[in-house]
C-alpha positions in Angstrom: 33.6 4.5 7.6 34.0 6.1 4.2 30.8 6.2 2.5 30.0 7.0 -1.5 26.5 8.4 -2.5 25.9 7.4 -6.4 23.1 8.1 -8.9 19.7 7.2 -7.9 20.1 8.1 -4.6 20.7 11.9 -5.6 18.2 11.9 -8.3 14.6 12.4 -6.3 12.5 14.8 -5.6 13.0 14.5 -1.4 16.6 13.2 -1.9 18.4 16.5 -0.1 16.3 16.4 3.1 16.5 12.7 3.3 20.2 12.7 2.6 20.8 15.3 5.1 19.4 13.3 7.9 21.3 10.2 7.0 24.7 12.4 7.1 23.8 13.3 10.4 22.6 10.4 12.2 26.7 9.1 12.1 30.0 10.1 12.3 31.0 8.5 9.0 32.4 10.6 6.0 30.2 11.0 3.3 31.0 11.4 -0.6 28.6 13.0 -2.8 30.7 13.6 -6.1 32.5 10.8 -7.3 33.7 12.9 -10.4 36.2 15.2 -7.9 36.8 12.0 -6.1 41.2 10.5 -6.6 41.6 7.2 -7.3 43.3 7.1 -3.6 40.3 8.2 -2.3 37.7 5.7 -3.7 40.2 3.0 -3.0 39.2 4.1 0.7 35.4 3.7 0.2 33.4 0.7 1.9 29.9 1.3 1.4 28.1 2.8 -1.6 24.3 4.2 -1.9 23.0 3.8 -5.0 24.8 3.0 -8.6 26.8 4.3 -11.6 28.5 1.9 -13.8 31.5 4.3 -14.5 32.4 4.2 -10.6 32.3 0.9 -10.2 34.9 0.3 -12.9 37.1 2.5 -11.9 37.2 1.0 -8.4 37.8 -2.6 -9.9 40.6 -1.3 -11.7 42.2 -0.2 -8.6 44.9 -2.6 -7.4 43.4 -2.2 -3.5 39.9 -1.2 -2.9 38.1 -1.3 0.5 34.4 -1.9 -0.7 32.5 -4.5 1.1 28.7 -3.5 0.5 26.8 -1.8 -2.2 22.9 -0.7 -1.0 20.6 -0.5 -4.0 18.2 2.1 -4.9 15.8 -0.4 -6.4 14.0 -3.6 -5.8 15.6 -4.7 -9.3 19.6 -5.4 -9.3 20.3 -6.7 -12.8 22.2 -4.1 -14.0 25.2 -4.5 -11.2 27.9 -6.7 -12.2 26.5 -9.9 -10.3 29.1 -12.0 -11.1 32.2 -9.7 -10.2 30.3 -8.8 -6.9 30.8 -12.4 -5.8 34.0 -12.4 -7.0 34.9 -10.0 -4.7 33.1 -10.9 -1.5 30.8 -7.5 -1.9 27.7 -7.9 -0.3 24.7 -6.3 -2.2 21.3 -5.6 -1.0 18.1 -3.7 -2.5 15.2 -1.8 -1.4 12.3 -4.7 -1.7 9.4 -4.4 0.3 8.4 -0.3 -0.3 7.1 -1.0 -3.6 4.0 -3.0 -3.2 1.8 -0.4 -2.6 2.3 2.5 -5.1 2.9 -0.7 -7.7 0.1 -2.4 -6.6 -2.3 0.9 -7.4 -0.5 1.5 -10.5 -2.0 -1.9 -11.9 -4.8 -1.8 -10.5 -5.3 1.9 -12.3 -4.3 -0.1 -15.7 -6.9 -2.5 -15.0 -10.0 0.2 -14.6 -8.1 2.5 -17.6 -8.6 -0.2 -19.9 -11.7 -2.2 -18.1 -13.5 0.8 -17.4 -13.4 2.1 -20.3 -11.5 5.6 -18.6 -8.3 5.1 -21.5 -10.8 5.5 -24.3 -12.6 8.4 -22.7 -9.3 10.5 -22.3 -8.5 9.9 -26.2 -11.8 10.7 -27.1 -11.7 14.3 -24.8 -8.3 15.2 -26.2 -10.8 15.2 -29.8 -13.7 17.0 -28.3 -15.7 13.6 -28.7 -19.0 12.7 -26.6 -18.8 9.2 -27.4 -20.1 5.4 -25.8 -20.8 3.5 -28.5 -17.8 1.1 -29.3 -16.5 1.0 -26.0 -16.9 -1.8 -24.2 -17.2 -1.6 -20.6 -16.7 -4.2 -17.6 -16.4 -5.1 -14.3 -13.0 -6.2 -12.5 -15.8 -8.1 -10.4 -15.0 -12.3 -11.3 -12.3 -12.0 -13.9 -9.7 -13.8 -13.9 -6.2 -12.0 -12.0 -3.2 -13.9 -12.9 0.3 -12.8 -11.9 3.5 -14.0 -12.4 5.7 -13.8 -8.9 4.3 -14.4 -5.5 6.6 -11.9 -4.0 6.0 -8.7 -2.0 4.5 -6.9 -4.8 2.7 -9.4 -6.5 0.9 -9.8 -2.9 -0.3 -6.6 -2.6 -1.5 -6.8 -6.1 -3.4 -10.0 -5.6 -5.0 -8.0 -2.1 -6.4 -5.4 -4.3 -7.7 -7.5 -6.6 -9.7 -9.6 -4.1 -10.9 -6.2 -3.2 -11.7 -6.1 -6.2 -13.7 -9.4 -6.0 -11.2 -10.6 -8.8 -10.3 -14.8 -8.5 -6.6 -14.2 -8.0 -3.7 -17.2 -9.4 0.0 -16.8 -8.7 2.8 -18.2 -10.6 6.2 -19.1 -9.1 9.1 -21.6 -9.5 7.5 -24.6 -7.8 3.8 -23.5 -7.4 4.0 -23.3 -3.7 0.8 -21.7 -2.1 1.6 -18.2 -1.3 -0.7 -15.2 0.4 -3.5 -13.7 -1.9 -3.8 -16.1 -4.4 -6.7 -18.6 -4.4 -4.2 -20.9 -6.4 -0.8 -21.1 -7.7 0.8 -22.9 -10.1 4.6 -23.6 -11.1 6.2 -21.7 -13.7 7.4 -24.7 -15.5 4.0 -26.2 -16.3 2.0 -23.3 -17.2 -2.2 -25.1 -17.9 -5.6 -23.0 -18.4 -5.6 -22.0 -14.5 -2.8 -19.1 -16.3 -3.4 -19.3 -20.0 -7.5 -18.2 -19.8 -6.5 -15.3 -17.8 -8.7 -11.8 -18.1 -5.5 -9.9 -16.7 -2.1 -11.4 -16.5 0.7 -8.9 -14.7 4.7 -9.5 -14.9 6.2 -8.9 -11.4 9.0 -11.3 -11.8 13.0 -9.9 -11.5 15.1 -10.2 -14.4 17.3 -13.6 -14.0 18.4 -16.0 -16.9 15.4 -17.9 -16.2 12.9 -14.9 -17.2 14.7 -13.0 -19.2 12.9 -12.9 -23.0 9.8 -15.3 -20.7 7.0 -13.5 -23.1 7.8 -14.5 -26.8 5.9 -15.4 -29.5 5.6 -18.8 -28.2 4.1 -17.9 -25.1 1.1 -15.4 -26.5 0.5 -18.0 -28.8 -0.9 -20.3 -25.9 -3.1 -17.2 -24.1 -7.1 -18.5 -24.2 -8.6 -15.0 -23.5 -6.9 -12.5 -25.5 -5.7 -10.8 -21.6 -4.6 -7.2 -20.5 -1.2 -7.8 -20.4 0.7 -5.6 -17.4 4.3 -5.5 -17.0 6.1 -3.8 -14.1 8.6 -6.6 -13.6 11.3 -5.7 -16.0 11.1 -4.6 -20.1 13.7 -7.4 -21.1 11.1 -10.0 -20.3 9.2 -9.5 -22.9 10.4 -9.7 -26.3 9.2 -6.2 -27.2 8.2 -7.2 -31.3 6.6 -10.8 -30.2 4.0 -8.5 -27.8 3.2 -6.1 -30.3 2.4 -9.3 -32.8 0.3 -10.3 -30.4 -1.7 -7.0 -29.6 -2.1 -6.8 -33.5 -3.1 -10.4 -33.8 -5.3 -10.4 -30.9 -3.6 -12.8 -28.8 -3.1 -10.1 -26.3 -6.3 -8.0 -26.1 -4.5 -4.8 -24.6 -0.9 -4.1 -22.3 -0.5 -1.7 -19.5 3.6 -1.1 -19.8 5.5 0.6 -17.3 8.4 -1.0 -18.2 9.8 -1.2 -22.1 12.5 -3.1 -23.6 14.4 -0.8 -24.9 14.0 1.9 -22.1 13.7 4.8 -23.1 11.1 3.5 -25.8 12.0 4.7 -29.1 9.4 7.6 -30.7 9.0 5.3 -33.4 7.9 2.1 -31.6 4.8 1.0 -32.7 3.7 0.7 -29.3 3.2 4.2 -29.1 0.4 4.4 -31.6 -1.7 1.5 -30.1 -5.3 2.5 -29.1 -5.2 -0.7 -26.8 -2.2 0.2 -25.0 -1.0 2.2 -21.9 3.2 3.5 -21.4 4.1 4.8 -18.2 7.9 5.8 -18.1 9.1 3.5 -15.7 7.6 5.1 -12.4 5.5 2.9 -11.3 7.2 2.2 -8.0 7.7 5.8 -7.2 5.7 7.9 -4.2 6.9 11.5 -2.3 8.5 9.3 0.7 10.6 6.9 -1.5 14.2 8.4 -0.6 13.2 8.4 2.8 12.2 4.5 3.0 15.2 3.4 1.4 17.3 5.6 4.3 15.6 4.0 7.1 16.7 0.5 5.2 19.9 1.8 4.3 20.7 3.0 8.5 19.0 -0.7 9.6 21.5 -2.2 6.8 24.3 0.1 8.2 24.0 -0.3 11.7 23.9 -4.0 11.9 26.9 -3.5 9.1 28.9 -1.2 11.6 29.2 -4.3 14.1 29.7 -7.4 12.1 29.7 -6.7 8.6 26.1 -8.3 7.7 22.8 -6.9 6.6 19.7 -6.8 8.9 17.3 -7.0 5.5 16.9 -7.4 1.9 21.0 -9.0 0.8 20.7 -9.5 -2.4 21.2 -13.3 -3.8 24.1 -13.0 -5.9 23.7 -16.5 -7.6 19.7 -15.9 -7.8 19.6 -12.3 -8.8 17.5 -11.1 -6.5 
């Protein structure tokens, strides 16, 4: 079996160790360079690891092409071509499930940088400044932990915050009871169990259905101006609507590992914001990542080897996710 590694796959920190196991755990040819790569010879490849747009396109322009399975890098799958996947009968799965912890402790961190009062101490060092008065400081201890998606990392989230001794609400499609939340409550008819949140934290994949899902309309109904954390994906929020509502106090501060557009611009006014934290999109990152999504990758490709199916995580073409 011919397989191509992509992007994403070569771009970490552990990838060359990891990468060298996987190569010799099987007797399939490996690709690492799709630029030296003829067009005779991608027509041959089966199974990719990882992405690149320009790759893709070149193997759907070819008039045969052997590819049956793509395995993602990431949890989040928007940016493959969904809709020509099914087309094709190419089966597409993603890494969930190794991201709830180091996500999980990345929000929580937001949480105690902004509740703790730890974001306006490190502003006020960079200055020299030996200051308390003004800052308001908290507990975690009985707010109020909404977060939109009951999935794996919005579970792991919801643990912490129990730890936390946080009352923790869920929001999902139908409102179906799901683990770590005291309650949950269906997208579709959002009440003051979500809207009076102290923290509310996007987990939710990017789909039709939540794409631009944090607009103007939306802040407008928030109770409790909330510490609003997204790690779900930046196009869910419409990036001007949130910044109205930091400077109109609808929103009372945002954690933001994930922007919309990505890179943020320098000249976003998000930036500048006292009351708001950027991360660059790293959130699910951690020194073994290229390692877990191997072992997935070798479960995938084992299972793939003797009837072409997936063991774990195929990818819902028609949901996205």
């Amino acid at each position: 079996m011919k397989i191509l590694i992509l992007g994403g796959a070569l771009d970490h920190a552990d990838s060359d160790g990891a990468l060298h196991e996987l190569t010799s755990l099987t007797n399939d040819e490996f690709f690492f360079n799709s630029e030296e790569l003829t067009d005779d010879q991608l027509a041959q490849v089966e199974v990719i690891l990882g992405s690149a747009p320009k790759v893709l396109e070149r193997i759907f322009s070819l008039p045969q092409s052997q590819l049956k399975w793509i395995q993602a890098f990431s949890a989040g799958v928007d940016y493959y071509p969904l809709d020509e996947l099914k087309k094709r009968g190419i089966l597409l799965s993603n890494v969930s499930g190794i991201h709830d912890e180091p996500i999980a402790e990345t929000v929580i961190g937001m949480m105690l940088a902004q509740i703790r009062g730890l974001k306006s101490a490190v502003q006020n060092q960079q200055h020299n400044i030996w200051q308390s008065n003004g800052v308001s400081y908290t507990l975690l201890r009985d707010k109020k932990l909404v977060v939109f998606g009951t999935g794996h990392i919005a579970t792991r989230i919801a643990e912490l915050g129990q730890a936390f001794k946080m009352t923790t609400v869920g929001v999902n499609h139908s409102g179906h009871k799901a683990t770590g939340f005291a309650k949950t409550q269906a997208i579709t008819h959002l009440d003051e169990t979500v809207l009076n949140a102290d923290v509310m934290v996007n987990t939710l994949p990017l789909t039709e259905e939540t794409k631009s899902l944090y607009n103007e309309p939306f802040f407008a109904q928030l109770t409790n101006a909330p510490l609003f954390i997204n790690i779900g994906r930046g196009l869910s929020v419409v990036t001007d609507d949130l910044v109205k509502a930091l400077k109109q106090g609808q929103v009372g501060a945002a954690g933001l590992d994930v922007t919309d557009p990505e890179p943020l611009p320098s000249d976003s006014e998000l930036w500048q914001m006292e009351n708001v934290m950027i991360t660059p999109h790293v959130s699910g990152l951690y020194e073994e990542y290229v390692r877990d999504v191997v072992d997935i990758f070798v479960e995938n490709l084992h299972q793939f080897q003797e009837n072409e199916t997936l063991a774990r995580n195929e990818v819902n073409l028609e949901k996205g996710y």
